[in-house]
Structure formats: C-alpha cells, structure tokens
KEPA-695638 format. One line per 5 residues: for each residue x, y, z of C-alpha. Coordinates in nm, 3 decimals, always signed. Layout:
BEGIN
X:Y:Z  ...
//
This chain:
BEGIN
+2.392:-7.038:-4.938  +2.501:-6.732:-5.133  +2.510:-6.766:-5.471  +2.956:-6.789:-5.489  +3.109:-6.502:-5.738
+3.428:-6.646:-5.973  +3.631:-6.371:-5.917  +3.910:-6.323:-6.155  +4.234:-6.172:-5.931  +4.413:-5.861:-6.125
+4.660:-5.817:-5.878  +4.762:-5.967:-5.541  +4.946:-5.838:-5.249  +5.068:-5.549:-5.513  +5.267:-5.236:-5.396
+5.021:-4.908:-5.389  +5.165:-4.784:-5.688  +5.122:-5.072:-5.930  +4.758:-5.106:-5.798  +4.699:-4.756:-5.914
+4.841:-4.846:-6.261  +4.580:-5.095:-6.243  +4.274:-4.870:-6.171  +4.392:-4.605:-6.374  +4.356:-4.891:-6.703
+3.972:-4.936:-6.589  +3.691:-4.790:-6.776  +3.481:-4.523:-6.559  +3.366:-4.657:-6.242  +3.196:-4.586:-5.916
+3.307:-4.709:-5.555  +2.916:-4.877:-5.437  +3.024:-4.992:-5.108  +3.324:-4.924:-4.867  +3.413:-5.076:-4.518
+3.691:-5.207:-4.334  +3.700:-5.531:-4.248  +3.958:-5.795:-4.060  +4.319:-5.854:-4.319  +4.314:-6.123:-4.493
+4.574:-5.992:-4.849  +4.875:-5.991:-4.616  +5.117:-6.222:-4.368  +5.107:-6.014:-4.095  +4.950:-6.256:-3.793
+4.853:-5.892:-3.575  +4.518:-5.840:-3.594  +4.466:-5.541:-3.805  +4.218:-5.405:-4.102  +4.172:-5.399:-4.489
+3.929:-5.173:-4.687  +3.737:-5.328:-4.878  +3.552:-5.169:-5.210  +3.310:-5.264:-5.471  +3.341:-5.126:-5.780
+3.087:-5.048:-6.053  +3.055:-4.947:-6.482  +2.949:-4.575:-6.442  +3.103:-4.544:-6.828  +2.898:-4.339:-7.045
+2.976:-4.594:-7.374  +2.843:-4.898:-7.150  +2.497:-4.687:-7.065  +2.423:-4.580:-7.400  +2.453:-4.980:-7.539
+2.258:-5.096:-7.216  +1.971:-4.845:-7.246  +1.929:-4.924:-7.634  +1.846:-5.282:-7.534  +2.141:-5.462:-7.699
+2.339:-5.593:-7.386  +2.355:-5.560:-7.043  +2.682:-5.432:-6.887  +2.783:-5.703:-6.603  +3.130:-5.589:-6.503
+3.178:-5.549:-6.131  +3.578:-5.470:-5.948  +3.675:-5.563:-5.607  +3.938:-5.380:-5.426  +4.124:-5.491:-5.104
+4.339:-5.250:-4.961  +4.543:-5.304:-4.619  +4.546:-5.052:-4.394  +4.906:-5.163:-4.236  +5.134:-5.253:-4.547
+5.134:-5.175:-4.859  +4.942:-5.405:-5.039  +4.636:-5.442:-5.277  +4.470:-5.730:-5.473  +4.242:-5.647:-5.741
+3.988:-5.839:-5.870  +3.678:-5.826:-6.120  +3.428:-5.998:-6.293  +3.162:-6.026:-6.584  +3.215:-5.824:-6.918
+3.136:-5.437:-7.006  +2.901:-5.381:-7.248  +3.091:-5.265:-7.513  +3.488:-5.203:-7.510  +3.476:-4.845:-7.614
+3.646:-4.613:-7.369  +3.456:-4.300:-7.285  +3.605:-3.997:-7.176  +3.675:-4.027:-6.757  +3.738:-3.729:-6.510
+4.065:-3.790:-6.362  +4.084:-3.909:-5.988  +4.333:-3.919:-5.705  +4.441:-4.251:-5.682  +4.519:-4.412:-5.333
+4.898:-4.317:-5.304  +4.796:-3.951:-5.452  +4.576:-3.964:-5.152  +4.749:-4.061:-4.874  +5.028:-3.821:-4.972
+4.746:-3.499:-4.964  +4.673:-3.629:-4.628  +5.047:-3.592:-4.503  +5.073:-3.243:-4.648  +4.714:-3.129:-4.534
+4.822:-3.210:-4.225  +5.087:-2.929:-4.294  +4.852:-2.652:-4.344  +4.987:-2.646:-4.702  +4.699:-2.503:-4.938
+4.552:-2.730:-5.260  +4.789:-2.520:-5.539  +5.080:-2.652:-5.360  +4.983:-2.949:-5.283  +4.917:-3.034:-5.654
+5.248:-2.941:-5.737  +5.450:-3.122:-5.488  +5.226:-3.438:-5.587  +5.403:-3.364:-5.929  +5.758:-3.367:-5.824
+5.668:-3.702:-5.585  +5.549:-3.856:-5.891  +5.677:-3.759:-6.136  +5.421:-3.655:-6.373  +5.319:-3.298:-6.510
+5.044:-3.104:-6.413  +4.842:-3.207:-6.684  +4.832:-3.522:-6.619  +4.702:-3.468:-6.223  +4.379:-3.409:-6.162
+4.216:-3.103:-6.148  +4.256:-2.843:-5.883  +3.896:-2.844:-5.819  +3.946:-3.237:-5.745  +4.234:-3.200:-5.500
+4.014:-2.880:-5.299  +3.731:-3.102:-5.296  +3.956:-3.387:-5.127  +4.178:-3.153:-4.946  +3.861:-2.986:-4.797
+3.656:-3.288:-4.717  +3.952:-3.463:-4.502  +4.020:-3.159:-4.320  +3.687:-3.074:-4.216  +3.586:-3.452:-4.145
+3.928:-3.570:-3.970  +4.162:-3.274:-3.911  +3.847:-3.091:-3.682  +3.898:-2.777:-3.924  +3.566:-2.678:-3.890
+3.361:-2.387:-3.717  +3.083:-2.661:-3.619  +3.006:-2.542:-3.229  +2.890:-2.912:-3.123  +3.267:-3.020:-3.271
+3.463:-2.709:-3.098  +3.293:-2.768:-2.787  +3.385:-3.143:-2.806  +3.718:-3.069:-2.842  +3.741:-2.819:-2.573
+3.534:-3.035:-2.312  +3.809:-3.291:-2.378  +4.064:-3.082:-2.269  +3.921:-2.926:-1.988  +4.104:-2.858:-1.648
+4.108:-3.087:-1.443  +4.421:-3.063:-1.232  +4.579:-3.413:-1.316  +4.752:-3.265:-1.618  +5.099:-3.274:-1.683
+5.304:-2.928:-1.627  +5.383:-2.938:-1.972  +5.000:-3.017:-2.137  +4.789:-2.782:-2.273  +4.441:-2.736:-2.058
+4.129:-2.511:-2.196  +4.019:-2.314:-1.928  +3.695:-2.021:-1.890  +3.527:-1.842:-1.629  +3.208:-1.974:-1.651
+3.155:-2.356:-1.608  +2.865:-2.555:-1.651  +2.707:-2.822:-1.452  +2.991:-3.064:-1.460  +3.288:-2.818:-1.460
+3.357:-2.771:-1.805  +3.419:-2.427:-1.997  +3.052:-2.306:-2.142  +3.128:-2.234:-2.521  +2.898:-2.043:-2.690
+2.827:-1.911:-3.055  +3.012:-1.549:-3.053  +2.693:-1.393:-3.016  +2.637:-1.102:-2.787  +2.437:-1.299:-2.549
+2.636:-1.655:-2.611  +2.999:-1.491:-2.646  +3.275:-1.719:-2.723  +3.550:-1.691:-2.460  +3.811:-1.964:-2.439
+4.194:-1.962:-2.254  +4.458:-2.213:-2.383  +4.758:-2.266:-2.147  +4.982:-2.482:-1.880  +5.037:-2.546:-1.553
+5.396:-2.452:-1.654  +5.312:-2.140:-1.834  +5.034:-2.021:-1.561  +5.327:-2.055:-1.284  +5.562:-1.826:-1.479
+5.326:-1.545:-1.264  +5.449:-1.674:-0.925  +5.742:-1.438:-0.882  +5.816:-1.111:-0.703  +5.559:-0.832:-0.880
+5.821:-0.628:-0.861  +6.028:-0.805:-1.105  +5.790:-0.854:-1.429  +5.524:-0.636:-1.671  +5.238:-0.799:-1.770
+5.141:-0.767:-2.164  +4.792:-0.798:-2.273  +4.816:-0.747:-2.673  +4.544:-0.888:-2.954  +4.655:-1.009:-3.251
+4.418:-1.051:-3.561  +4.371:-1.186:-3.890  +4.441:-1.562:-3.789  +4.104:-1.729:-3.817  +3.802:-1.670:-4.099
+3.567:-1.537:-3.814  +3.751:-1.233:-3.740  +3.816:-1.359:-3.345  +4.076:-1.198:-3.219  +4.363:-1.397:-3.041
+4.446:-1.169:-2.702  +4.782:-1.282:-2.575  +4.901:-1.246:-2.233  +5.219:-1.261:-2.130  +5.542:-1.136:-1.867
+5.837:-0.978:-1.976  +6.153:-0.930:-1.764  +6.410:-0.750:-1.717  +6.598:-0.754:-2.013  +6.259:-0.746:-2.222
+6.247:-1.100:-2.277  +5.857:-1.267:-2.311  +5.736:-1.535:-2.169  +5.383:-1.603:-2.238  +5.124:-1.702:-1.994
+4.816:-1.803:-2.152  +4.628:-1.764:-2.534  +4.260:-1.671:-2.544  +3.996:-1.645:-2.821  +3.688:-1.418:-2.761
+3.443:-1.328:-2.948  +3.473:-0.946:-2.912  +3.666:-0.700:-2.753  +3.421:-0.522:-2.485  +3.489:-0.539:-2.122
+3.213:-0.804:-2.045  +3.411:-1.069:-2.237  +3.795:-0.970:-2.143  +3.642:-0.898:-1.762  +3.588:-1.270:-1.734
+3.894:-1.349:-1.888  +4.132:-1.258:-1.656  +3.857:-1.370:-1.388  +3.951:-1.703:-1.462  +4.301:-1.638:-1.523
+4.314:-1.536:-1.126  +4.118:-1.790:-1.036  +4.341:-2.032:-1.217  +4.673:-1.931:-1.029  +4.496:-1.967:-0.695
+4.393:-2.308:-0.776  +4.744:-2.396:-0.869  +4.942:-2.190:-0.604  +4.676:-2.161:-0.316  +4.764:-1.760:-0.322
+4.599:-1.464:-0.474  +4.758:-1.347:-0.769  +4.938:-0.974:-0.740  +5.032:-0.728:-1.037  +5.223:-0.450:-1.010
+5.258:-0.341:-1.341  +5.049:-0.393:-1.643  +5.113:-0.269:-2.040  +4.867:-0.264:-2.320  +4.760:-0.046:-2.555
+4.489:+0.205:-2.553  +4.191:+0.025:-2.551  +3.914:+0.108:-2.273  +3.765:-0.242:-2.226  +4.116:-0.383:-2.189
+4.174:-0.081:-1.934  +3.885:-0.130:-1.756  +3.894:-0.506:-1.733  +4.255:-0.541:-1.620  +4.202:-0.275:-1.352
+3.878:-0.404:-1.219  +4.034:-0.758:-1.176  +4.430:-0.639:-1.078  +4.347:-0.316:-0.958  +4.309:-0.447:-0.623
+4.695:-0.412:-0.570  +4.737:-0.012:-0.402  +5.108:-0.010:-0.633  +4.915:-0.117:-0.895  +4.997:+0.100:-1.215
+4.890:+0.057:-1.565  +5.145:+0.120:-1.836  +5.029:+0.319:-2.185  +5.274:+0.129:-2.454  +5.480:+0.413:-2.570
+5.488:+0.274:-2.951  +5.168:+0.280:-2.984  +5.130:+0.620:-2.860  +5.376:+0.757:-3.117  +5.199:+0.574:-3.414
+4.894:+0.785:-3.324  +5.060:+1.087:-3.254  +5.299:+1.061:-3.598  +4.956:+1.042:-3.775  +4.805:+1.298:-3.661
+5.129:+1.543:-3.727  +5.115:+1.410:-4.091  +4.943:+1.760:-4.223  +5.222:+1.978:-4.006  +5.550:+2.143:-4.196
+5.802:+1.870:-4.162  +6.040:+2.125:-3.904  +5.701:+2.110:-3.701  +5.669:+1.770:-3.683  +6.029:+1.678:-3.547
+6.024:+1.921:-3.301  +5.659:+1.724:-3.147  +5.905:+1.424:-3.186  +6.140:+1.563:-3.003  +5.904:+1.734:-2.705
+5.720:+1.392:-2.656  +6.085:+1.162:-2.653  +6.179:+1.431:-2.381  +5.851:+1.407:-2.185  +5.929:+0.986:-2.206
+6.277:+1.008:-2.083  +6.140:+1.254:-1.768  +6.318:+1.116:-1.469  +6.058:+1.172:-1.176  +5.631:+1.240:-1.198
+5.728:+1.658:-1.095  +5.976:+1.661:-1.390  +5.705:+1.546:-1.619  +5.456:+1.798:-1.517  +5.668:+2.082:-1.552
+5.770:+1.983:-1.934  +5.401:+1.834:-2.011  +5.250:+2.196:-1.889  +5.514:+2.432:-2.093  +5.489:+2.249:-2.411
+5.055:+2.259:-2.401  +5.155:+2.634:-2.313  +5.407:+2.630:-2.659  +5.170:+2.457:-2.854  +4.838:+2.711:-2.798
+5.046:+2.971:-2.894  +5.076:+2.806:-3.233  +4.738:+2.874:-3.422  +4.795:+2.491:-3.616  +4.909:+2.332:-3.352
+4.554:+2.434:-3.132  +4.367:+2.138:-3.194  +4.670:+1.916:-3.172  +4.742:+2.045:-2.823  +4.362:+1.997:-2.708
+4.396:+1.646:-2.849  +4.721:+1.536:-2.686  +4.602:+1.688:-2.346  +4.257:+1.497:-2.388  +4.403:+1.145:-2.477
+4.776:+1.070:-2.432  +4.905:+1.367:-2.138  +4.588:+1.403:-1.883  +4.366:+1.086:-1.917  +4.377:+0.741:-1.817
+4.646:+0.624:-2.100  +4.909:+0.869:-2.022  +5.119:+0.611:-1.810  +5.408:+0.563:-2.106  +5.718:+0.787:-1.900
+6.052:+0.588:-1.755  +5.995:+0.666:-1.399  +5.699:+0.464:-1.399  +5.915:+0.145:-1.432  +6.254:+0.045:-1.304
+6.512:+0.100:-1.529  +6.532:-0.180:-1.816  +6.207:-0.296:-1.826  +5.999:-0.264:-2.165  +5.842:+0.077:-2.194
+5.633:-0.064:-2.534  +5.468:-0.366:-2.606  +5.712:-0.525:-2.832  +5.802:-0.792:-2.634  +5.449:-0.940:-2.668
+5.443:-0.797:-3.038  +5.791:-1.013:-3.147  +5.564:-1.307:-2.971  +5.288:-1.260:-3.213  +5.506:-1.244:-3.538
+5.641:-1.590:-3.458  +5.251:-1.693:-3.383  +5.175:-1.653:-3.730  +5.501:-1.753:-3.873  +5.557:-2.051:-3.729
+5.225:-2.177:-3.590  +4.874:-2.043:-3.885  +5.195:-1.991:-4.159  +5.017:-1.646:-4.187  +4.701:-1.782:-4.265
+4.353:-1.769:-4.140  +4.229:-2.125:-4.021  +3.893:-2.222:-3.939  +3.864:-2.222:-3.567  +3.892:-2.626:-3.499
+4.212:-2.588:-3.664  +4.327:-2.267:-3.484  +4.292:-2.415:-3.149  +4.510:-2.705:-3.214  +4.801:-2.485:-3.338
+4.745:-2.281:-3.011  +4.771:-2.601:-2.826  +5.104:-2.639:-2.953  +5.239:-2.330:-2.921  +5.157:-2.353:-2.562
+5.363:-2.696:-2.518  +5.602:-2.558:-2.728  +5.626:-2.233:-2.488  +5.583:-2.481:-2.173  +5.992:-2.670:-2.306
+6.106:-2.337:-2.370  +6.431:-2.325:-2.099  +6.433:-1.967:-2.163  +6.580:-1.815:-1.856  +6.417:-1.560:-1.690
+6.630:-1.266:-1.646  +6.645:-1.025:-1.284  +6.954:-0.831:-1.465  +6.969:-0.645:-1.772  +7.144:-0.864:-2.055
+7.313:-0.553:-2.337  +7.204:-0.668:-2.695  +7.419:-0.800:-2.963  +7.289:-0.449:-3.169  +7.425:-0.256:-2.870
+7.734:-0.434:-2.857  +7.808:-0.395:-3.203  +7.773:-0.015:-3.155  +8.009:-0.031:-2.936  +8.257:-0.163:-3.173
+8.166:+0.092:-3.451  +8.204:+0.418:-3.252  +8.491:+0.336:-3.104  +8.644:+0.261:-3.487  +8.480:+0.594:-3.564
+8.690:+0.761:-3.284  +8.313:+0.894:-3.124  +8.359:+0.670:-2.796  +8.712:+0.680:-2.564  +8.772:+0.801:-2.259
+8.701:+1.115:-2.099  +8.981:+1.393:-2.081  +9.065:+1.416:-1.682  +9.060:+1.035:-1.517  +9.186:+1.194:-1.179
+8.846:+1.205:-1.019  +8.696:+0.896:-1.149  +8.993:+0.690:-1.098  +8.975:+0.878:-0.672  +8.658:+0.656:-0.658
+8.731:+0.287:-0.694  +8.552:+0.098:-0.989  +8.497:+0.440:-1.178  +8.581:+0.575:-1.516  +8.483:+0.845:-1.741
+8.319:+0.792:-2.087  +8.278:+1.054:-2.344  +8.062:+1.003:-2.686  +7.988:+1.187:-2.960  +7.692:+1.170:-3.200
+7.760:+0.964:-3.520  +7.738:+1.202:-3.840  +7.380:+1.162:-4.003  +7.339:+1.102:-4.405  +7.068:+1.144:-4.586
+6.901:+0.873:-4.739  +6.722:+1.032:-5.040  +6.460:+0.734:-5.162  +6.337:+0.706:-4.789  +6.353:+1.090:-4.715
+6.518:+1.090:-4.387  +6.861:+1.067:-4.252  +7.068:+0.749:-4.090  +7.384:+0.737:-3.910  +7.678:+0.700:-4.089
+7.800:+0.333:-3.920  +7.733:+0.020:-3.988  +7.362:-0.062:-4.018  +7.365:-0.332:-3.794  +7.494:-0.047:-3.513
+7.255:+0.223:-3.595  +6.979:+0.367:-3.349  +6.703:+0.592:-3.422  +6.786:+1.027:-3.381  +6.614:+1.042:-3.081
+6.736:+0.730:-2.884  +7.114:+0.814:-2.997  +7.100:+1.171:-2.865  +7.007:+1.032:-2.519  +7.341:+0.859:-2.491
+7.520:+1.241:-2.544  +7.247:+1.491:-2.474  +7.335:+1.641:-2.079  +7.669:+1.477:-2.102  +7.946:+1.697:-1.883
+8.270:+1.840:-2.000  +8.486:+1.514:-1.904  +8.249:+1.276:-2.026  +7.989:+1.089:-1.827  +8.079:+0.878:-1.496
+8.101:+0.526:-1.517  +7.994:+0.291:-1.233  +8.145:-0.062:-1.290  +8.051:-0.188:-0.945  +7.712:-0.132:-1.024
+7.730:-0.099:-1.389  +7.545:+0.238:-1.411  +7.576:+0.512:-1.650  +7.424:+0.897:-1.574  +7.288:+0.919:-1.932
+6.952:+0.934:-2.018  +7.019:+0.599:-2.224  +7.090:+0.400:-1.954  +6.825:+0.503:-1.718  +6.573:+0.390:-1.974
+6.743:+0.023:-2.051  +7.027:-0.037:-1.799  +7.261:-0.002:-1.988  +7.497:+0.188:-2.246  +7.770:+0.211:-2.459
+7.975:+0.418:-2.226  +7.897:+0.125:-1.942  +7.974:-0.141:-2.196  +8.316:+0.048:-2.317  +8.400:+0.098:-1.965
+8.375:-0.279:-1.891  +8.606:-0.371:-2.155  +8.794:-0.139:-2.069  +8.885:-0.220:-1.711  +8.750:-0.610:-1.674
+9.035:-0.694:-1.995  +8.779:-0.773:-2.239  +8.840:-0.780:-2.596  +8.685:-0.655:-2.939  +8.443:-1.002:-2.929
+8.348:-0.924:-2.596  +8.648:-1.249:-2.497  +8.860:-1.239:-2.126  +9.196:-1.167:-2.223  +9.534:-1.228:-2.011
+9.636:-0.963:-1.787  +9.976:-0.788:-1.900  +10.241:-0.760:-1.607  +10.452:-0.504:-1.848  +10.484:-0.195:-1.673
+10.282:+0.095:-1.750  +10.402:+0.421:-1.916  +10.325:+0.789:-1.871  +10.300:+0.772:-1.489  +10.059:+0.496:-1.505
+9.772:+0.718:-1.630  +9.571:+0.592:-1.944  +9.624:+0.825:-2.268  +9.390:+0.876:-2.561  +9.562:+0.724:-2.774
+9.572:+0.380:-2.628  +9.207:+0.468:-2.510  +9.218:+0.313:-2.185  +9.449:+0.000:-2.199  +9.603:-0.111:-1.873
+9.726:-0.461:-2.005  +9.738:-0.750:-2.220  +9.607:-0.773:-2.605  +9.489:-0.370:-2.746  +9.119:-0.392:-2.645
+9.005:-0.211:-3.017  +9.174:-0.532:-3.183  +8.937:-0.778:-3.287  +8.987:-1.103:-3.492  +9.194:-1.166:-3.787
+8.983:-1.034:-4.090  +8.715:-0.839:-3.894  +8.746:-0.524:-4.044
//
C-alpha cells in the first residue's frame, strides 16, 4: 500500500479570497502536478469536479542551504479547489529548509484569475484589465503583478480557450462546425463557401494565392431579406478593413430600401480582393438563395465603389438580369474628384463642384449627355483644367463607373454607399471595439453580429420615411421666414390636394477656423451648399407645386430623396399638423379674408397656429 502522507489542513472549505491570503503567505513555489478530479471539499451531492494541485519549494533561500549539504528542504502544499462553489482547503507538509524568505515574483492568484477570464472574454486589453483588477480588489497597482504577468495570462487563455488564434487546423474546426446544413434555425449563424469538399463542408485554405481564404457568415433570416421585388432594393457590396492582424478584408453585403435603411445579408472574409476570390463569393451567395427559396436570385440594381474585381465579379454573376444596372457610389466619386482639384484656385474648384452636383441631379440619360459633353468642351478650353478633363472623361463620365446620376434609380433610393458605410461603423464599434482581433476571434464576433442582425425587427420600408434632420429644417426656415406659402394659391388650390411652396436659401456665414461657409440655422438643420440650392434652384415665380395626394414636390430635392421641405410644410399645412409633427383638432371658426390663406398666418385653415410648438421650445 502507498506509503500514507500526514497532511496538515491550512484551510478547509475556505472562500477564494481567504485561500489566496493563504498562498500569498507561502514561500516561492511551483504547481508539479494539476488535474481535476471527482469533489470531495464540498456538500454538494451533484456529481461535479475539484482541481487538484501539488505544490513544491522553488525558493531560492531553501536551494542555496540544500545544495551546501546542510539540510534537505521537504516541504510539499496541496491545493483543492472546486470547480462549482467557492471553496478551497489547503494543506502541506514537511519543513523548508531554512525560514528565510527570498524575494518571489508576484502571481495572479485564483480569484485575480478568474476575474481576467470574465473581462478577456470582453475583448478588454491587459492595461485595463490590470486596473479594473485594482478597483475589484482593492489594492494599488503596485501591489498587482506585473503587466508582463497579466499579457502572459491574458494571452495564453485566449489563444488556448477563447479560439483567438490564426491556427488554420483550429479556424477550419470551427468553421466545419458550423457548416450549412439546412436544419439551422432562421435565426443561427451558418458558414457558407463556394467550394466544398468531399463531405460538403466549406474548403478553408491559408490566404495564399493558390489556397485563398474565402469564408461567408450569415442566416437563413438574413439570406431571405433578398426575396423581394428587385425593383424595390440596391444591393451594397462595401469592404471594410483594419479589423483583424492579417490585413483580410471584411466585404459586407447588404440591401437598402427605400428610405436608405440597411439591412445586411451576409459577412465574408477573403483573402484578397481580385475577381477570382469575390467571383466565387457571390457564386455561393446565389447558390445559397436557391437552396433556400428554390428560385434564381434576380438584381436589378447593384452599388459599390470603384473597384474592377468587385465590378467584374458582381456583373459576371448578376449580370444575367437584361435591367441589370450597376450603380458608381456618388461619395466616393467626389472624394476622388475633390483630390484631384486640390492644386486648382479655390473659385475653380467650386465651380467643378458645382458642374458635377448638376450632372448628378440630371433628370433623364439625354439630359446628362448634353451637360457631360459641354462641360469636357468648358474644361479643354482651360489650359489647367486639360488633364483634369481627360481624366474625368477616362474614369468617372465615359467608362464603366460612371453609373452615379438620379435617373438611374427611382427617386429615394441611396445614390452613395452610406447605408452600408453607417453598417460598418457600428461593426467596429460595437462588435472588434475598433480593434484588430486575430481571426478565431473575428469570426465569432461576426457570428454575432449576424444573430444580432437576424432579431433586428427593423421594418423594411417601400415609402420614403423624411428624417428627423429634415424635419427639423423645416422648423428652422419657417422661424427664419425662408419657407411659407407661395404668393397666388388660386391655381393650386383649382386642383384638389395642391398647394404652392416657396423657399429661399438660408444666409451663409463664414466659419473662419474651417475656411468655408455654413448656413446660418441651427446646426442640427443645416445641409451642405449644393444639396440646399436644389430645394430653390429652378423654382417658379409662385413657388413650387405641391402634390399632397402623392406627396411630390417639382424640385430637384425631392426627385433625388422623395421628399422636401416644401412637401413636408405643405403636409402640415393642410393635414393640421403641428410644430412636433402632432394631429391637432380641426377649428370650426369661420375663416377670414374670403376664405383664402394670407402670409401672415402662412397657411392656417384651423385649430392650434401650425408655427407654435411646445411650451419652452424656442
């Protein structure tokens, strides 16, 4: 029989905290041997485990008196630790060689542990990690250990349990476990590629050029989003970067509606940006939906920015629709075009603003041409602007990315990519906290945000919802007297459900430190120079004609988004709507002046002043 140890107990069944006090009186020592094994420190009767450690004398006082011959140092610890409660008995036996304490490295104890678990799980980094453990105990940084000793920790229990790690065999675990396999909920998060292998599961290779990594992350939820009218959506293709250490990009794809709301579709990570690896992409994305819905899937209309392989590889897989037509995102062509005007006079830079805001508000294709050729014509004859002209013929008003006018869309839709751009900011905020993440741990966050996406009861709109931004210019040029009604209401007023608007342009002021001008309302109401002379620019003598039946405006404005101030002042004006957009009562006191609105009581017909908001507003 084994030889039977008189173990002398230090503590029994104690709390994780008093344990540590414990340990932390110990001489330097070394954990030999660790394992779990069945409970046996608590009175819980469900079967559950304890980890159990041996300790040893690593104690630099103890190994000089051993190795100079004068003693031996017998001390050995015993630690059980259950993994259910919070208990610990400590135990110990034999003597230390001498009883001189030697200078120890600090350690994590158990409860210091278990509480960098719960925030690595947070994606919280080691520096504040440290610091919260001193607020939750207590203590002062000082008296923690090290940084290096809570990175070390930190790192090891992320890479070993949290799957943050770029190890293929472990990413292709992970995404073989989560595989398609069309028993999933509508809400869980699949993995999904265009080539399988042998037993149907997404090939993941190395990012190589000839093993490319090219993996899709989304629902059965998300993936149905697409089965709608083609008529009545944009798709977004947009890649976002700087969110793993690899330099993957993230491409997200996504629908927007009418009122430029996004609803995403599906995440991917590739390897690479070149039309062999987004190709297959939306390969499988097709392939997907006709597994799920038993049709083929149909685009109409598809945005993204000017990149060829994204170009080429959307048209080669959607371009089998004849109304097919791919969209240039106007943003981006503006960022390219304001830096390549940076060397031009200022006076000849806002009049290229100008031309190309013109040339996007053209109402029909023949429109477009006419403007597009005079203003190459206007800018050879400028001996600066030559090059410029030969570049913006070449790239953004003769080639394969000049889709970006109004008339290409209905009215309302998104003419940029921001939809799919707001998406992406709340990627990194809320999902990699604007960090890179190895790619183990990137995938899981993209899990998420694809069950988070699949519960979003975001509706999806057929109408064109006005903003709160546009509503609240409203408000402000009407208090600036720049929005009323027009002068002669006779003919409107002939046609049923019509009324004449008239605006003027809000009085610009220079704003020295930023060297350009704003308009002089509330901030929350402004609009940029070239969107707010839409809403005037064109406008006839009596003001412009209102539409309430079909809520339709004749300015440029509201042929690009639907909507305007002049069709949301008309609304109020007639439907008995208030300052906070509120249904008022109807007035049965009889109207003055022959029953034709005035100026100055800008349109009332009855009940509460429309221009009088709540107590304290203004």
């Amino acid at each position: 029989m084994p030889k039977r140890i008189a173990w002398q107990d230090l503590a029994l069944g104690a709390p994780g905290i008093d344990a540590d006090k414990v340990l932390g009186a110990f001489k330097t020592y070394d954990v030999s041997k660790s394992n779990l094994y069945a409970c046996t420190i608590c009175l819980d009767d469900t079967p559950h485990m304890m980890r159990y450690r041996m300790l040893k004398c690593s104690s630099t006082a103890c190994k000089a008196v051993v190795s100079s011959g004068v003693r031996d140092c017998t001390w050995r610890g015993k630690s059980l630790s259950c993994q259910v409660d919070d208990a610990v008995s400590i135990f110990e036996v034999g003597e230390r060689a001498t009883a001189v304490n030697s200078p120890k490295k600090k350690r994590l104890t158990d409860t210091q542990k278990t509480y960098c678990r719960e925030l690595t799980t947070q994606h919280l980094r080691s520096v504040r990690i440290r610091r919260a453990m001193a607020r939750k105990f207590g203590a002062v940084l000082q008296d923690l250990p090290s940084l290096d000793t809570v990175q070390n920790f930190v790192n090891y229990y992320s890479r070993t349990n949290l799957s943050r790690n770029d190890s293929v065999d472990d990413l292709r675990a992970w995404i073989h476990a989560r595989a398609y396999t069309g028993r999933e909920s509508m809400t869980q998060t699949f993995t999904f590629a265009w080539n399988l292998d042998e037993q149907g599961k997404p090939v993941v290779g190395n990012g190589s050029e000839e093993r490319p990594f090219v993996i899709g992350l989304t629902t059965k939820a998300l993936v149905l989003r697409l089965m709608r009218s083609p008529n009545t959506y944009i798709l977004h293709v947009d890649a976002t970067f700087k969110l793993n250490y690899r330099g993957y990009p993230v491409l997200v794809v996504g629908i927007s509606d009418r009122s430029r709301g996004f609803h995403l579709v599906a995440l991917y990570i590739v390897s690479g940006e070149t039309q062999k690896i987004i190709q297959p992409m939306f390969m499988a994305l097709k392939r997907l939906y006709g597994w799920l819905t038993g049709r083929d899937l149909v685009v109409r209309y598809a945005m993204a920015d000017a990149d060829k392989a994204q170009y080429n590889a959307v048209n080669a897989v959607l371009g089998d629709n004849p109304q097919f037509l791919s969209l240039m995102c106007f943003f981006h062509v503006m960022e390219k075009v304001c830096k390549a005007i940076k060397p031009f006079p200022s006076f000849v830079s806002s009049d290229i603003i100008r031309d190309l805001y013109d040339l996007h508000f053209a109402r029909t294709h023949l429109e477009f041409t006419r403007m597009r050729d005079a203003l190459l014509r206007k800018w050879m004859t400028v001996p600066i602007l030559i090059d410029f002209a030969q570049y913006m013929s070449g790239q953004w008003l003769g080639s394969r990315f000049s889709g970006w006018q109004l008339y290409s869309t209905p009215s309302g839709f998104a003419s940029t990519n921001n939809p799919v751009e707001t998406f992406n900011s709340i990627l990194k905020r809320d999902y990699t906290l604007r960090r890179c993440l190895k790619m183990g741990a990137l995938l899981a966050e993209l899990s998420n945000c694809c069950e988070d996406q699949s519960a979003n009861e975001r509706p999806f709109r057929l109408e064109v919802i006005p903003t709160e931004a546009l509503i609240r210019r409203v408000r402000e040029l009407v208090r600036e007297n720049l929005l009323g009604l027009g002068g002669d209401q006779t003919g409107s007023f002939g046609r049923p459900g019509c009324l004449r608007v008239a605006s003027r342009l809000a009085k610009r002021i220079v704003v020295a430190p930023n060297n350009r001008s704003e308009e002089g309302i509330a901030v929350s109401a402004q609009m940029g120079l070239n969107y707010a002379r839409m809403e005037v620019e064109g406008q006839p003598n009596g003001g412009w004609t209102v539409d309430l039946s079909r809520r339709w405006c004749e300015c440029n404005y509201c042929y690009a988004f639907g909507v305007c101030v002049h069709v949301l002042y008309a609304v109020r004006t007639l439907d008995y709507i208030d300052g906070s957009g509120r249904e008022i009562l109807v007035s049965r006191n009889k109207q003055k002046n022959n029953g034709v609105a005035t100026s100055t009581n800008l349109g009332q017909r009855g009940g509460r002043p429309t221009m009088v908001g709540p107590a304290l507003t203004f």
